[in-house]
N, C-alpha and C positions, 0 to 999 in steps of 0.2 A: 504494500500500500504506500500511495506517496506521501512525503511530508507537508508539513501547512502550505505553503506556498505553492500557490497555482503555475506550473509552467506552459512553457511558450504552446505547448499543444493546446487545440481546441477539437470540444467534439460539438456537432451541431447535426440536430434533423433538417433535413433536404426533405421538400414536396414539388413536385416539376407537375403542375399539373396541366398533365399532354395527356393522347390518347396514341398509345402504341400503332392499334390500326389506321388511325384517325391521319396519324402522321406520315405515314406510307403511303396514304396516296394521295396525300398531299406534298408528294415530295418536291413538286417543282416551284408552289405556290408561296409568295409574300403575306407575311404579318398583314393585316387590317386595320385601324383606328377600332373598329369595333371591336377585335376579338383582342387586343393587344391587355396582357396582362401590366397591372402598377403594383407596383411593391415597393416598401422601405425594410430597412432595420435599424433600430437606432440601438445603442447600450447607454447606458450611464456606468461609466468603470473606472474612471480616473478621480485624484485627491482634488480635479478640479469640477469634476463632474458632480461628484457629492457635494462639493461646496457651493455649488449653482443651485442644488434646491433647498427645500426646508426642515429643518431638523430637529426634534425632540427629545432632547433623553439619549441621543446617540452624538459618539464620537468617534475620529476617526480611527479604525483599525492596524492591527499591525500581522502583515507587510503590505496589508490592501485594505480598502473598502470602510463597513463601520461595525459598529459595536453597542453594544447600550452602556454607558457610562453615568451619569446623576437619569434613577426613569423618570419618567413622565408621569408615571402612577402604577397601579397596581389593579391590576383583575383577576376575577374568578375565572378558571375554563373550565365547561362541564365538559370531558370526552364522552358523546354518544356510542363510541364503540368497546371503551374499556369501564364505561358507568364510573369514572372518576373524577373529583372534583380537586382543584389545584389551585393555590393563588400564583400566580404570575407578576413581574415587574413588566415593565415594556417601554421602549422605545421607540416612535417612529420616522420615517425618511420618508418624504412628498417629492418626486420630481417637477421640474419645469414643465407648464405646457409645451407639447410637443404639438407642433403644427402642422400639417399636412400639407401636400400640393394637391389632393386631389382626393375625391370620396372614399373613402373604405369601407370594402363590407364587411371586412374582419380583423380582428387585435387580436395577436398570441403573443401574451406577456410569456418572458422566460427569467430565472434568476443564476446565479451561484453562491454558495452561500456551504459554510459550516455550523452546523448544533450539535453539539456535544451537548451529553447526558444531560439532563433537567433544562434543557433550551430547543425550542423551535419559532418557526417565523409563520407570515401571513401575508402575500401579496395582493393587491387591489387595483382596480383599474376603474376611473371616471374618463367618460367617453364626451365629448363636446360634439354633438350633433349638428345637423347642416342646418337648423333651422333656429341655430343658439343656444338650446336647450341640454346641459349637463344632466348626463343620468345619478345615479348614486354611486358610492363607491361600491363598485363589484367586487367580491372575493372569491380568491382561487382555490380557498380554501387552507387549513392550517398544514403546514410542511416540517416532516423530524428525516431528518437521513435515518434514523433509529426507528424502531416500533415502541421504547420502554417506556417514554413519556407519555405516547400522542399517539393515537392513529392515523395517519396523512390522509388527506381523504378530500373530495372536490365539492363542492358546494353546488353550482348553478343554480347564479339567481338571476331573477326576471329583470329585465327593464324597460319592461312594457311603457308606451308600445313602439317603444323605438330596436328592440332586441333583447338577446341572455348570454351568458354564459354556459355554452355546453360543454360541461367538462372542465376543458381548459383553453374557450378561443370565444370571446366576446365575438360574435353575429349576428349584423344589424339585420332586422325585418327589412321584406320586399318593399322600396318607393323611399326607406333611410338610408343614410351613409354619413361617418364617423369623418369631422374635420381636423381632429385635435383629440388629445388625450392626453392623462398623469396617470402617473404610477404611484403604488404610494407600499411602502414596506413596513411591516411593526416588528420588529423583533424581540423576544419574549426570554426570557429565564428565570428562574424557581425565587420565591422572596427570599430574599436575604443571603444570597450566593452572588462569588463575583463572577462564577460564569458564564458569558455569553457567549451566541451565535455570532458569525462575524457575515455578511455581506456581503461583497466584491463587482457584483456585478449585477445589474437590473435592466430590461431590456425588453424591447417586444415587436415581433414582423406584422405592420402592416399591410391588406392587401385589398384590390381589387378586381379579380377576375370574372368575367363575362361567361355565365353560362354559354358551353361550347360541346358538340358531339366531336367535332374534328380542330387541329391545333396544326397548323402550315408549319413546314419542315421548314428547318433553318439550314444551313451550308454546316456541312461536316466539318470540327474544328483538330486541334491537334491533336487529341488522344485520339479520335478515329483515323486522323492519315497516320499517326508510329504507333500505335497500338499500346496499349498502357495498362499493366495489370500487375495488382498492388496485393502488396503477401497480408492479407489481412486474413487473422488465426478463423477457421473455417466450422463452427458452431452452429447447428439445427435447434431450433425449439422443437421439433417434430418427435424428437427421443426424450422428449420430458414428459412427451403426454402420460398422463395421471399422476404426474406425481405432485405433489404439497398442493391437494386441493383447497388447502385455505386460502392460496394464490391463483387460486381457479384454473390449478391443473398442468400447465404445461401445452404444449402441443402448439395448435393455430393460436393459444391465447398467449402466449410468451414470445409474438413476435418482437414488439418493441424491447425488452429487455435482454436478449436477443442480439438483435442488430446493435444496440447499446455496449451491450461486453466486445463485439465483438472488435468493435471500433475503437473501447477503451484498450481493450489490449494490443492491438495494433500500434499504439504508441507507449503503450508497457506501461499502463495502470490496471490493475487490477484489486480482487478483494483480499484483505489477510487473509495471512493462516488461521488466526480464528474465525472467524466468520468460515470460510473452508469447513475447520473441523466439523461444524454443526451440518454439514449435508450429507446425507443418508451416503455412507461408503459407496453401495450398489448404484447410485447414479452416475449417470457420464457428465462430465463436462460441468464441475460444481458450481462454477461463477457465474453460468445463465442464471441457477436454482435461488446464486444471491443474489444476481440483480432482479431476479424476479419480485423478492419477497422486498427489496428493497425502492421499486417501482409501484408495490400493490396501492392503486387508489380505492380505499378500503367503502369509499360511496359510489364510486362505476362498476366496483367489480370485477376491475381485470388492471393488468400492467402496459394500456394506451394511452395514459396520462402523458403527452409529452415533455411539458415543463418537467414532470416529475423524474423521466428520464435523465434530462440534461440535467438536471440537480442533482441527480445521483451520480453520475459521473461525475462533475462537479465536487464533490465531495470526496471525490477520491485527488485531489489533484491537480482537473484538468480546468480549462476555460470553457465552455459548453453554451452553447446559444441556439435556439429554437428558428428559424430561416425560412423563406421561401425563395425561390430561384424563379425566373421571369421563364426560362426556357433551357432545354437541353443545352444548349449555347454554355450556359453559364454554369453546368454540373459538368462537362465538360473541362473544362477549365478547372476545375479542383482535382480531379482524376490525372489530365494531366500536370500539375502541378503535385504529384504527390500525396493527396489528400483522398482517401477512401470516403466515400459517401454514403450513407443508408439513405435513401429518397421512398416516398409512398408513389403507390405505380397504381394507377387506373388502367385496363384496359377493354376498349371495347369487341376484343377478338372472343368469339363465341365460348363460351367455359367449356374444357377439356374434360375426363375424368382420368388420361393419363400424360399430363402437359409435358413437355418436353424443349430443351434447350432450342430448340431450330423455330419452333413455333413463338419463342420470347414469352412463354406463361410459367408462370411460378406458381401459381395453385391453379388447380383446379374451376375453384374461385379466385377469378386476381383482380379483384375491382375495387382495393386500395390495399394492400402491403405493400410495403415498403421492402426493398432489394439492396445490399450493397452492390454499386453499382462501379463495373467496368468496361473498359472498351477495348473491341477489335479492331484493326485496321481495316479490316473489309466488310466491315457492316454499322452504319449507326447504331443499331440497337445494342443494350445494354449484355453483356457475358454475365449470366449471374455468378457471380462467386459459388465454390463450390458448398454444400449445407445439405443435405438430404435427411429424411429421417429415418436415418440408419445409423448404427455406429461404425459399416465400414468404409474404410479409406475411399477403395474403389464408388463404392456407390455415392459415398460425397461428393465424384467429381462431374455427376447429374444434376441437374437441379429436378428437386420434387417435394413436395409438402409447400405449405403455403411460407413463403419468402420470410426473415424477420420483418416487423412490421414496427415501424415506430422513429427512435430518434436514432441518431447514431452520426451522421459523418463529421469527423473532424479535421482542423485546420491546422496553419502554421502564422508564426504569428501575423498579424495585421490583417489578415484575410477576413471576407465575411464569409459563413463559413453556414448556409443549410437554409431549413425552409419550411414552413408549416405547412397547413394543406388546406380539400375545400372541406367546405360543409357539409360532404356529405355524411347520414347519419353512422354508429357504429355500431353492433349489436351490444350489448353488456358483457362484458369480459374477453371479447373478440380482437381479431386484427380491424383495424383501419377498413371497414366494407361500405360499398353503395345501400342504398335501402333496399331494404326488401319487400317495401311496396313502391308506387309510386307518389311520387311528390309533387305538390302543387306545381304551376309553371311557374317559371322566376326563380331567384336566389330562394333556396328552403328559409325561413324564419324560423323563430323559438314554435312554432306551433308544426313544423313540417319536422321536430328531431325526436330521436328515441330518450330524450334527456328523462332522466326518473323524476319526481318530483320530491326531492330530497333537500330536507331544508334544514340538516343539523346548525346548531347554533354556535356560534363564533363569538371569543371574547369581544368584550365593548372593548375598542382603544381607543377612540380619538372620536370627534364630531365629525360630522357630515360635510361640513363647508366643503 
């Protein structure tokens, strides 16, 4: 496991949302005005960055970020999932309005951040809508890298009728779009302990993309003319099925953590030996088992929390930020620079039941997981890294079972580095999937998601303003 300080490595979820077949035959065709995707990412990660917004109770950290040092005050948390009650100190960090160039229909706040024992955090998100109007502060719900305090666990709340939070990615209702937006962080540790959680990073990819059946190919970039493929350590969720169904199991539900270790150890972070010790001998492969358990969003029911992914990685070490990519173009470009990608893949090539490398299908169903993704010189499309759900060699260098799904690609420094995804809905405890009915026309709203209606309650910290 690595020490405090976060190195140059970054891992980050990549969403390129294309359509496999979509963009085949559209190989000869130009981008649109209409169909053209808009994205940002911004971070708040510097001692100048934290100094630009507003601050409570927190100061700044050492080697990075912030800390809670004189709190703010004190509250009770009742945990819903452990039925325990706790008083907490807390401190919190407001960012600067961020201002937008142009509508968004979606915010996927991300963070990085340490809690050690008797400490966790809570990010939030106020959206300033196109018509002036501030919704509330949204929460992402309460975050421990550990299970012994807290259950980690998502919230989604309404912010009718302008959108919700599903999961973890503010999406505005069909005829809204987001102009501006703050973040806002509280960080929490046990009364009367000098303990705290430390900060580092706070961050969130805005987006706008145009409901689309097909996505115009772009010009092959350099990892397709030299071919490019990155020794990234070769892990299936597929050999976990059944096991720690308190983590709902293993198999297609352990994509994202998953593609997460996979990427973290590609830049050689991984989990300790203790944490190790505690996984059942007879399993393969222990560090999917712990990023699994350390992924569980214990109110979705499965490990496709993305922020929750990069936090965990995060924790171990790395720089981790949640991303959306405009176009292959630009996943491209990290592949060949070095940088292994997890990306979520839609495709609209008719589902298989035995998918196979030539075909470009990773499940069966593949109408959102996430692949790490690399390139051949003689085909745009993606070589899935080898992962099957086997334990043998030979058979890992197939792709079969459904892809990891979730976050995972990482960077070097200064790069931005991944990508969220769209809206569409995900089952409870699954990979990244299209709905299984259909959906209104237009962008789905809070009324067209599978979101539960789950409203565990959250300490008080701060006012509303």
């Amino acid at each position: 496991m690595r020490g405090d300080r976060p190195n140059g490595a970054h891992v980050a979820v990549a969403d390129v949302s294309t359509s496999i077949a979509g963009a085949a035959r559209a190989a000869a065709a130009r981008p649109k005005a209409s169909t053209a995707a808009r994205v940002e990412f911004h971070a708040w990660t510097t001692a100048g960055d934290f100094a630009a917004g507003t601050g409570d109770g927190v100061a700044p950290g050492q080697p990075l970020g912030i800390v809670v040092a004189r709190p703010a005050g004190v509250t009770r948390y009742h945990d819903p999932y452990l039925d325990t009650d706790q008083d907490y100190e807390y401190g919190t960090w407001t960012s600067p309005l961020r201002r937008l160039g142009f509508g968004a229909t979606q915010v996927l706040p991300s963070w990085n951040a340490r809690t050690p024992a008797g400490t966790w955090l809570t990010v939030e998100l106020q959206a300033t809508m196109e018509d002036g109007a501030r919704t509330g502060w949204l929460a992402l719900g309460p975050w421990a890298s550990g299970d012994g305090d807290i259950r980690r666990h998502s919230v989604s709340p309404s912010a009718a009728p302008y959108g919700c939070v599903d999961t973890d990615t503010f999406t505005a209702t069909t005829g809204h779009h987001v102009h501006a937006y703050r973040l806002r962080a509280t960080l929490y540790r046990a009364s009367g302990t000098p303990t705290s959680p430390r900060l580092w990073q706070l961050a969130a990819a805005v987006s706008a993309v145009p409901d689309r059946a097909e996505v115009p190919a772009s010009t092959p970039g350099p990892a397709s003319r030299s071919g490019t493929e990155l020794p990234v350590p070769a892990y299936s969720q597929m050999v976990h099925a059944g096991e720690y169904p308190q983590w709902n199991g293993g198999g297609r539900a352990w994509c994202s953590p998953a593609s997460t270790e996979m990427v973290m150890e590609f830049w050689g972070a991984h989990p300790g030996p203790d944490q190790l010790a505690r996984v059942h001998p007879a399993y393969a492969d222990p560090s999917v088992a712990v990023a699994a358990g350390g992924t569980y969003d214990h109110a979705y029911g499965g490990t496709g929390n993305w922020p929750f992914n990069t936090a965990y990685a995060s924790a171990h070490g790395l720089n981790a930020r949640v991303v959306r990519l405009r176009s292959l173009d630009d996943l491209e470009r990290l592949v060949a620079d070095g940088i292994p990608v997890a990306r979520r893949r839609r495709s609209t090539r008719a589902r298989s039941p035995a998918p196979t490398t030539a075909s470009g299908a990773i499940c069966g169903s593949s109408s959102g997981s996430p692949v790490p993704a690399t390139w051949s010189s003689t085909t745009r499309r993606r070589r899935p890294t080898p992962r099957c759900g086997t334990s043998s060699p030979a058979a890992r260098s197939r792709t079969c079972g459904c892809a990891p799904a979730g976050p995972a690609p990482t960077a070097r420094p200064g790069a931005a580095r991944a990508a969220s995804r769209t809206s569409s809905r995900r089952p409870a405890g699954g990979c990244r999937r299209s709905p299984t009915r259909p959906t209104p026309p237009g962008r789905p709203g809070c009324e067209a998601t599978s979101r539960r209606t789950r409203r565990a309650p959250l300490a008080r910290t701060a006012n509303d303003e």
